[in-house]
LOZA-706388 format. One line per 10 residues: number of its first residue (from 1); their letters; for each residue z negated, y negated, x of C-alpha. Coordinates in pm, whole numbers, plus 32768, in hexadecimal, padded with zeros to 4 digits. Each point is the difference from the previous one (the first is absolute). Layout:
REM LOZA-706388
NUM) A) Z,Y,X; ...
***
This chain:
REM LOZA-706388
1) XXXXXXXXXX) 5382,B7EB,AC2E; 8117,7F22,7F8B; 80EB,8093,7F08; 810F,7ECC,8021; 80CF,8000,8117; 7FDB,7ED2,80FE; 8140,7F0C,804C; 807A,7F8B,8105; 814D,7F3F,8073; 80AB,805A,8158
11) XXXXXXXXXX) 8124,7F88,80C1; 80C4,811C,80CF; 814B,8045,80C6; 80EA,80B5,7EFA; 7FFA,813E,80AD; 7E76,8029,7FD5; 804E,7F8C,7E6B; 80B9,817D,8016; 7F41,80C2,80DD; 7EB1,804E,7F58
21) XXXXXXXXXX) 7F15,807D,8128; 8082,7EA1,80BF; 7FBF,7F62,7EAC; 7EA0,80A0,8001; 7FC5,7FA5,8149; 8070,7E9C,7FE6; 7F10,7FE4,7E9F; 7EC7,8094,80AA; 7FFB,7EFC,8121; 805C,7EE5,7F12
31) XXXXXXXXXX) 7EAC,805D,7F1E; 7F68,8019,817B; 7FA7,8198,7FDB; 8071,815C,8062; 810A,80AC,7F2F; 7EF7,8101,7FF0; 7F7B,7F1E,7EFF; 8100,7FEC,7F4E; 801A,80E3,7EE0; 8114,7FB2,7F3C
41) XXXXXXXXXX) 8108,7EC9,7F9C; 814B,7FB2,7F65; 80E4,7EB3,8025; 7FF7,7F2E,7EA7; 80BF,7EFE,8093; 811C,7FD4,80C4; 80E9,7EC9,8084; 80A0,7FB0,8132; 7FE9,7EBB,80C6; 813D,7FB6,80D0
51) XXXXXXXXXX) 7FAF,7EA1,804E; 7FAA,8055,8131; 80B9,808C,80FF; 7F2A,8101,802F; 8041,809B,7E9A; 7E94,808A,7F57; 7FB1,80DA,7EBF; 7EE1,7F3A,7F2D; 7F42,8128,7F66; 7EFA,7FF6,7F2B
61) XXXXXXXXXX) 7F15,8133,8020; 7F1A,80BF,7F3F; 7F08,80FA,8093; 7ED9,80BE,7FC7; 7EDF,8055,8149; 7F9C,813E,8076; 7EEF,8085,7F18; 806B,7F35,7ECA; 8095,8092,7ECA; 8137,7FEB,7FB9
71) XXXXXXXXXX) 8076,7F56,7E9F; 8132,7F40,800C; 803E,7F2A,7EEE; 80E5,809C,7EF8; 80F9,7F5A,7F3C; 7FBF,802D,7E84; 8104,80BD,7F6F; 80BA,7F8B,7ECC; 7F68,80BE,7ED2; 8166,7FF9,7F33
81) XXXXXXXXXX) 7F8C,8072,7E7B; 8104,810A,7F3B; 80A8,7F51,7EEE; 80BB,806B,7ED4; 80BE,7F83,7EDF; 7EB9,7FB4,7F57; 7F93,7F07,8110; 80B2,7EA1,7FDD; 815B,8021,80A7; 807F,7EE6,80E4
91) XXXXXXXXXX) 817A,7FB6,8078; 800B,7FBE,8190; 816E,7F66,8016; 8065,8068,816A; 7F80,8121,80F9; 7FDA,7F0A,8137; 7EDC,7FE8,809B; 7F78,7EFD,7ED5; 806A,8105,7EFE; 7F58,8120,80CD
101) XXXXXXXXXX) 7ED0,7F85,8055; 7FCF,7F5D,7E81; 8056,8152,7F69; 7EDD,80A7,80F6; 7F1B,7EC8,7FCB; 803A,803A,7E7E; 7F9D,8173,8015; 7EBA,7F98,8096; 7FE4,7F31,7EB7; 802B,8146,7F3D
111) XXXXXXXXXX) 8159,7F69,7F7A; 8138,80C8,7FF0; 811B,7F43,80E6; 8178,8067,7F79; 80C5,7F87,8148; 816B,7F92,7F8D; 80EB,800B,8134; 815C,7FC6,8007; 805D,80A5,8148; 7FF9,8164,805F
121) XXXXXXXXXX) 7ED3,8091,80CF; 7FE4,7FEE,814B; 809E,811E,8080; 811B,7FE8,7F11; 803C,7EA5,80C4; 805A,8042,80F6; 8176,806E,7F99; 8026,7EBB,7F6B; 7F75,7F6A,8154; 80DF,80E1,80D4
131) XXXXXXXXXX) 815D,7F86,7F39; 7FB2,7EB1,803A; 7FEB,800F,818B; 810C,8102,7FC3; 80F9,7FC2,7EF6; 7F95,7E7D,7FC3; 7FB9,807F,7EAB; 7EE3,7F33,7F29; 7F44,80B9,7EC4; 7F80,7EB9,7F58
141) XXXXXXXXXX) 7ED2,80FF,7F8B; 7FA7,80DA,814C; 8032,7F34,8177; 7EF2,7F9A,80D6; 7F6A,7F13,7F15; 7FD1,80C0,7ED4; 7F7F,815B,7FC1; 7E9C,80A1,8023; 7EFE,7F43,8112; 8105,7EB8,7FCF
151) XXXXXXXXXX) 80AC,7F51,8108; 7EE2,804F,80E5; 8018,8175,7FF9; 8159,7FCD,80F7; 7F95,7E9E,809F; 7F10,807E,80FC; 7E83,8003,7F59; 7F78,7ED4,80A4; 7EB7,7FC5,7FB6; 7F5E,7EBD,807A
161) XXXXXXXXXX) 7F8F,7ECA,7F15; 7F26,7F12,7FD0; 7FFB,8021,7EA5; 7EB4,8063,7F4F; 7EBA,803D,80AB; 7FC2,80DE,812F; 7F6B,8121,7F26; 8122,7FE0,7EF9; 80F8,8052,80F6; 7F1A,810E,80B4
171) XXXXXXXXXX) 7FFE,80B5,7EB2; 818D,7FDE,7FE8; 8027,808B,812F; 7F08,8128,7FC5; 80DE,8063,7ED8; 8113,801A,80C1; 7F21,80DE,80E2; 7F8A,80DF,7EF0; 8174,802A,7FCB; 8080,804D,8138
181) XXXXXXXXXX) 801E,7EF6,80E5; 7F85,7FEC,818E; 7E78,7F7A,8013; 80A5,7F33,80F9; 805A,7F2D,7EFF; 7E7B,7FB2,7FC9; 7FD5,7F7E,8153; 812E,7F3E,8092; 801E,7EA4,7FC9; 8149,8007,7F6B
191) XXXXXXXXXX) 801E,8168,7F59; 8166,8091,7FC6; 806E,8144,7F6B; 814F,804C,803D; 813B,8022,7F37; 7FEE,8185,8061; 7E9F,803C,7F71; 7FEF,7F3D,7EB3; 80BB,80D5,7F19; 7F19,812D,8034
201) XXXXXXXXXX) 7ECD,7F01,7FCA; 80AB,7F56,7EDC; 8069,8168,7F4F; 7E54,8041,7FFF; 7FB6,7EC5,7F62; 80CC,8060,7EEC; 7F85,8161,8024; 7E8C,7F3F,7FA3; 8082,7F50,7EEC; 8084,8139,7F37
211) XXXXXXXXXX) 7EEF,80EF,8096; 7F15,7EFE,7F3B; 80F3,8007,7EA2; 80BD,7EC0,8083; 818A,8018,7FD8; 811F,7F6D,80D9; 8134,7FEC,7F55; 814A,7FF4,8101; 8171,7F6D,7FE0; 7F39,7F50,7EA8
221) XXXXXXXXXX) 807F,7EA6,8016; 7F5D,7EE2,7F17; 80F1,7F5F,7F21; 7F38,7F0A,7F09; 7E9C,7FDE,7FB4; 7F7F,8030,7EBE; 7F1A,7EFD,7F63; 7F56,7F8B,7EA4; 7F6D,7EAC,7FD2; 8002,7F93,8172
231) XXXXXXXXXX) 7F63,8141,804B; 8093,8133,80E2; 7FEF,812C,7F51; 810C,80E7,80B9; 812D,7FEB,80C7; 816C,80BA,7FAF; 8092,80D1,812B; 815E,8056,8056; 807A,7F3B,7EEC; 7FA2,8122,7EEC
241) XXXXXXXXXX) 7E9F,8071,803E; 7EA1,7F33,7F7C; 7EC7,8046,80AB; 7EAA,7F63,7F8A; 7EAB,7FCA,8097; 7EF1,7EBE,8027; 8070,7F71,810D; 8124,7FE8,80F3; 7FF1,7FA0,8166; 8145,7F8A,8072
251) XXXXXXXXXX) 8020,8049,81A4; 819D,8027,801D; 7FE4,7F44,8159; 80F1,7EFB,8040; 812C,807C,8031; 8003,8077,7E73; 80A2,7ECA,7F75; 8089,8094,7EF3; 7E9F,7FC2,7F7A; 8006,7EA5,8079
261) XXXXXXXXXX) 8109,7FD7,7F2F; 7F84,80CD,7EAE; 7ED6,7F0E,8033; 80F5,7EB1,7FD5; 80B1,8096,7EE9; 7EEC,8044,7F31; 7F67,7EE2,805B; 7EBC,8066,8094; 7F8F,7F07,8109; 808C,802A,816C
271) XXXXXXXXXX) 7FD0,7F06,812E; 80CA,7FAC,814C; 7F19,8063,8142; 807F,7F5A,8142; 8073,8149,80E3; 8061,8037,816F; 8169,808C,8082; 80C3,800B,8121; 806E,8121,80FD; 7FA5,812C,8068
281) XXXXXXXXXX) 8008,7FF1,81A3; 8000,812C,80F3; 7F93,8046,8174; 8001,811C,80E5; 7E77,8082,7FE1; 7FDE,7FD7,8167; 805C,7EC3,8014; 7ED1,7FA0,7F04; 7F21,80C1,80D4; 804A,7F65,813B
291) XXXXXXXXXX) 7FB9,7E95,7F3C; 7ED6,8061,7F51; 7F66,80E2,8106; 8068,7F34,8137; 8066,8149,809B; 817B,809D,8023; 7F47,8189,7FBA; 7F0C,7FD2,7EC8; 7F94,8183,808D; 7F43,8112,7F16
301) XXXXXXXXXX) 7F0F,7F59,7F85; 8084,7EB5,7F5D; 80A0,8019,7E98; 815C,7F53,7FDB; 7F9B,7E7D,7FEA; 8011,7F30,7EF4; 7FF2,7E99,7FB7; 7FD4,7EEB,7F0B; 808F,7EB8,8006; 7FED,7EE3,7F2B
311) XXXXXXXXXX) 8089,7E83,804E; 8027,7EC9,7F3D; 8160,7F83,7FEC; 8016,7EA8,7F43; 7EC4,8009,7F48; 8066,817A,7FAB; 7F8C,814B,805C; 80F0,80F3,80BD; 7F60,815E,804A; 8017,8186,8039
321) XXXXXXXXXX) 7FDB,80DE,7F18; 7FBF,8178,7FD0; 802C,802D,8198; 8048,815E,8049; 7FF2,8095,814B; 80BC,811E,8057; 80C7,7FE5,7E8F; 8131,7FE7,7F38; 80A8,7F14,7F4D; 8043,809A,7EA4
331) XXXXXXXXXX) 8101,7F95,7EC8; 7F19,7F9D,7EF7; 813B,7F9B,7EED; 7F9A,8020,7EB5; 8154,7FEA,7F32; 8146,802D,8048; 80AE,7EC0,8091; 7ECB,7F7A,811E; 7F86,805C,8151; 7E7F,7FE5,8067
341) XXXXXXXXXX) 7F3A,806C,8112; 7EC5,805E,804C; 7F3F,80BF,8126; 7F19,8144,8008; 7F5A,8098,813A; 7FA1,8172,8001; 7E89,804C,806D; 8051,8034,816C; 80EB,7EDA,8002; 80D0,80A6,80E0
351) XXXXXXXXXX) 8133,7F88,7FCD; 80BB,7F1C,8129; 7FE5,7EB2,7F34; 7F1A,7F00,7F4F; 808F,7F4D,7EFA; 7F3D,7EC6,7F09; 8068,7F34,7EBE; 7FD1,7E6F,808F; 800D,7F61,7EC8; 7FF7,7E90,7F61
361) XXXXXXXXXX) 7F34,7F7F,7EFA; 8112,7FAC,7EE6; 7FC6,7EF8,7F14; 8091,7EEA,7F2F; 80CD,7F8B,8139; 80D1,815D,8038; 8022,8001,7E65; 8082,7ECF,7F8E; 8148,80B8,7F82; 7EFE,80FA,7F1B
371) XXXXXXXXXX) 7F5B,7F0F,7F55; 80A8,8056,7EBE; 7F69,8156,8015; 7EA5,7F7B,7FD2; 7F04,8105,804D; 8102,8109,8072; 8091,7F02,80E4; 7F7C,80C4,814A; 8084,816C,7FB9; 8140,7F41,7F87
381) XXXXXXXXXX) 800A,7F49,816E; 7F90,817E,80B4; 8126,80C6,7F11; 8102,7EF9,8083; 7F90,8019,816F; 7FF6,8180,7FFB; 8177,7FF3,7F57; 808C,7EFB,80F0; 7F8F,80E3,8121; 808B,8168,7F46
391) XXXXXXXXXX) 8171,7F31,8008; 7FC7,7F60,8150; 7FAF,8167,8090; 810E,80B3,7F55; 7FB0,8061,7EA2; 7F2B,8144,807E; 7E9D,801A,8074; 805A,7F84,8160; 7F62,7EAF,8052; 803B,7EAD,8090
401) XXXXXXXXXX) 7F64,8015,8158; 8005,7F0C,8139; 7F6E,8020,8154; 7ECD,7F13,7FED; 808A,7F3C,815B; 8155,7FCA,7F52; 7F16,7F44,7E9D; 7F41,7F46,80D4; 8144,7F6C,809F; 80B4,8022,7EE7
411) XXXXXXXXXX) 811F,80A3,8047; 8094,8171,7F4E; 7F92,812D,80BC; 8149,8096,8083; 7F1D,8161,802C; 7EE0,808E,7F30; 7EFE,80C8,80EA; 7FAC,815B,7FB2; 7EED,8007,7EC7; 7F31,80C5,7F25
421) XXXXXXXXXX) 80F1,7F89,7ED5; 8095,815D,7F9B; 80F4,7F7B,7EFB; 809D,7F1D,8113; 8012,7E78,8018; 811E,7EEB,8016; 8007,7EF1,80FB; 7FBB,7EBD,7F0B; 7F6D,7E8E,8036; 7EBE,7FDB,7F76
431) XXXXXXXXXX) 8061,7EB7,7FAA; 80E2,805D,7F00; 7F23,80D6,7F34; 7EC0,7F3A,7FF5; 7FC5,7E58,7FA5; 7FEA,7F27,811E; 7EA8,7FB2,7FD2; 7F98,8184,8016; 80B8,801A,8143; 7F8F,7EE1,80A3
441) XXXXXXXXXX) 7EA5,806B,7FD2; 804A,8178,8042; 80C9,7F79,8163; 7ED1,7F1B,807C; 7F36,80F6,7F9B; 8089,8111,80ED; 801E,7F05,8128; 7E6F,7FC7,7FCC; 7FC0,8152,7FEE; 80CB,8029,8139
451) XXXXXXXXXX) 7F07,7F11,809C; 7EE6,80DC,7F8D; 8094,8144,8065; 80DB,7FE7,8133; 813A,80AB,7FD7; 7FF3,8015,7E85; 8161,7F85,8030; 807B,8123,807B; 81A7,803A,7FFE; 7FB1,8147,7F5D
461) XXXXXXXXXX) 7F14,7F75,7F05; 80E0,7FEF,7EA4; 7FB7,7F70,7ED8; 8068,80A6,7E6E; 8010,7F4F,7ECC; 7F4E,8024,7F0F; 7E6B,803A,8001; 8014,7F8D,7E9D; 7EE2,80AF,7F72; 7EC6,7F94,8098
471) XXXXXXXXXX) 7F63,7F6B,7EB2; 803D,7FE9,7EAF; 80BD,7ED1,7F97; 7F46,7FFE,7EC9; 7EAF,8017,7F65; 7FB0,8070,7EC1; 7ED0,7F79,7F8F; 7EAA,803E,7FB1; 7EB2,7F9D,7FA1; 7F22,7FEA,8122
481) XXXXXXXXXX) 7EC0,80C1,7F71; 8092,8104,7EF9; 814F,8033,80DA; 80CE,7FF4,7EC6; 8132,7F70,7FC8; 7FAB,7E68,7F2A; 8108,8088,7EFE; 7FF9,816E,7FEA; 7ECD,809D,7FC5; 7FD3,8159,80A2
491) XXXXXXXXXX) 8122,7FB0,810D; 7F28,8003,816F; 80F9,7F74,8108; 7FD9,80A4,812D; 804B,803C,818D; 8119,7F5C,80B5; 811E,7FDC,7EDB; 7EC4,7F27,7F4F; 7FE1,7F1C,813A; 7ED5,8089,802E
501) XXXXXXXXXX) 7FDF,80D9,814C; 80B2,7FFB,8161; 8017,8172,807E; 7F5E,8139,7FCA; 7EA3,7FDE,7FF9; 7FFC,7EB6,7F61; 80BF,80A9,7EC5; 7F1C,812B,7FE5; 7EC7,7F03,7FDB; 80B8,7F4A,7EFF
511) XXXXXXXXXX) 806C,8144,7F4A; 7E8E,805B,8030; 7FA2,7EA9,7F54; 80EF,8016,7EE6; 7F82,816C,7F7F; 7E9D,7F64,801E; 804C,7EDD,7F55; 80C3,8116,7EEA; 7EA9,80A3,7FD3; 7F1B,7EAA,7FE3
521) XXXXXXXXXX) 8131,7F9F,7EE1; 7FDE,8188,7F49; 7E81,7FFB,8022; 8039,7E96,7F0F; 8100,805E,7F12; 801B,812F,7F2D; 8146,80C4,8011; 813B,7FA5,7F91; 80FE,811E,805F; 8103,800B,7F03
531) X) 8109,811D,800E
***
């Protein structure tokens, strides 16, 4: 008898994806038997078609027959080796996703990861998160960028690429599994997480890594790096404190320019990446619903919809980005003295709006005026846009906002509509904050995606400035086989800050990459820890 379950794929109304006897019933006369037959079977994947009116679940099933034994396929588990100060220790730079899932990719190497992060953990966050909303108060060191899991610990868990290969991202996903998260997140087509659920997930990955002799270091910020002949030996913390090991693998994300900047003074090679900005725009959930789902009631058994645009605008892409049904838009300022949003669903996406970044592609044409800054010329252009907006909105964490109609038309929104915004917004032109170029394409961009999504345009749709942080505006470089830095050997660039990775998912594989490409360097080279 067959010990591998047999496959099958299956289109059904969206009430018999939820009901499992209708489910059963619907599987057995698809496979043309009984559902006495049947003996057992589980959904492994899961998508929903709303092209048609008639709105389907596209399921992919696997199921075993009456009679047949039942083995389904297990996922190997991660066999994570304990470590101690006689193994080779290795500095992960960052506790985001890239730093996480290098540290637990480097205990599977049997080397010992000392995580440096300059934030507090994530429970102790969540002050800091609550004064900003709050207060309008910034800590430059704990806000919903930095601290343990990174800025994707409070920016909703979305986990869909197309980086990496199908069975690279089917083992990131597991992890999360093994540490918490819904299996759901092994089916869907376009896994998510939740805001609400990812501390708990992220506090047992770092649970693994000192269970397994790893340590994570909090509110440890890195000041300079440490280096002899060209070669990394260590890195100073804090501004008083040395700590050395073989390698270091720097994944600060991109909002960390302060080591952007320690890079250009010490003259270790930086580049400009071209980046996307633009706004942050809102609508009433429903209202996405009853576009995407061709139906005023979406009923039980639809999720909030989503979507994902993308139109060319004078030979340049405009786009959405990090969609989030049922979410909030969240202050994601760094220092003192800016304003930057963001958006975060939590796992039910429950809440009555849907907000997206649509976002340029900014390049030589939006930075004439940064030239001069040479490689930092892009952060230089995003610190002056997030400033300009702080003193357009009032010098607080409110934000320049405008109803989308009132853009398009261009004309000042005498009202803001109700939003998810909790520190507040200011009625401003988006023409004053952004270059004419960016709004031009961000304005024919909207009246396109009106075309594709009838009432897009809604008067209660509003738009806030900025969604300044998609990408890193600069890449620091590496060599493409040993993933070290051309100058400075025993520096592995990683993640998003790098340039490297787009989300989630696509920095855990290249945090998995960088330990791996660590161990292939230490398996070389003999030690060199100095102290």
């Amino acid at each position: 008898m067959s010990a591998q379950p047999h496959y099958t794929d299956i289109r059904v109304n969206p009430e018999v994806a939820h009901q499992p006897e209708d489910l059963k019933l619907a599987l057995a006369k698809h496979i043309a038997i009984s559902t006495k037959e049947l003996s057992e079977f589980k959904i492994v994947k899961r998508s929903i078609d709303a092209r048609a009116r008639q709105i389907k679940y596209q399921l992919r099933i696997a199921y075993f027959l009456k009679d047949e034994s039942v083995n389904w396929p297990e996922f190997e588990e991660k066999k994570y080796q304990n470590v101690n100060e006689d193994n080779p220790r290795i500095l992960v730079i960052g506790s985001g996703p890239a730093g996480l899932f290098a540290a637990l990719k480097l205990l599977e190497q049997g080397l010992k990861p000392i995580v440096i992060e300059r934030g507090k953990d994530v429970r102790a966050r969540r002050r800091d998160l609550a004064k900003i909303n709050k207060e309008h108060l910034v800590n430059s060191e704990s806000n919903y960028c930095f601290g343990e899991g990174g800025a994707g610990t409070y920016s909703d868990g979305k986990l869909y690429t197309r980086s990496g290969n199908k069975k690279t991202i089917k083992k990131i996903l597991h992890t999360f599994v093994e540490h918490g998260a819904s299996e759901d997140i092994l089916v869907d087509a376009h896994p998510h997480i939740g805001t609400n659920k990812l501390p708990d997930i992220i506090t047992k990955m770092r649970e693994t890594i000192l269970d397994f002799g790893g340590e994570l270091h909090f509110e440890t910020k890195l000041t300079d790096f440490i280096s002899k002949e060209n070669q990394l030996i260590g890195i100073e913390v804090n501004g008083d404190k040395e700590i050395y090991a073989e390698a270091c693998i720097l994944a600060t994300g991109h909002s960390a320019r302060d080591i952007f900047y320690l890079l250009h003074e010490k003259k270790i090679q930086i580049e400009f990446k071209t980046f996307a900005m633009g706004v942050r725009v809102e609508h009433p959930q429903s209202l996405i619903d009853e576009i995407q789902y061709k139906t005023p009631e979406r009923g039980d058994y639809l999720p909030p919809s989503a979507y994902s645009l993308v139109e060319q605008v004078d030979n340049k892409g405009v786009y959405s980005f990090c969609m989030c049904p049922g979410g909030i838009i969240a202050p994601c300022a760094t220092t003192p003295g800016e304003v930057v949003t963001n958006g975060w669903s939590p796992s039910k996406r429950n809440n009555p709006y849907a907000n997206s970044g649509i976002v340029v592609t900014i390049d030589d044409e939006e930075l004439a005026d940064f030239e001069p800054y040479g490689a930092l010329k892009g952060l230089k252009f995003q610190e002056a846009i997030e400033k300009k907006c702080w003193q357009l909105a009032g010098e607080t964490q409110r934000v320049p906002a405008q109803r989308l109609q009132d853009f398009i038309s261009r004309r000042k929104s005498t009202s803001i509509p109700k939003n998810s915004y909790q520190p507040g917004t200011t009625s401003v032109e988006m023409d004053l904050i952004f270059p004419r170029a960016m709004t031009k394409r961000l304005r024919e961009g909207f009246k396109k995606f009106t075309q594709k999504m009838k009432g897009f345009n809604h008067p209660d749709a509003v738009i806030l400035a900025p969604e300044s942080r998609t990408s890193s505006p600069v890449r620091i470089p590496r060599d493409v086989e040993s993933l070290e830095h051309p100058e400075l050997k025993g520096l592995f660039p990683c993640g998003e800050g790098a340039g490297y990775a787009g989300g989630i998912v696509s920095a855990a594989i290249d945090g998995e990459r960088c330990a791996e490409a660590v161990a292939k360097l230490l398996s070389k080279t003999p030690a060199r820890t100095s102290s």
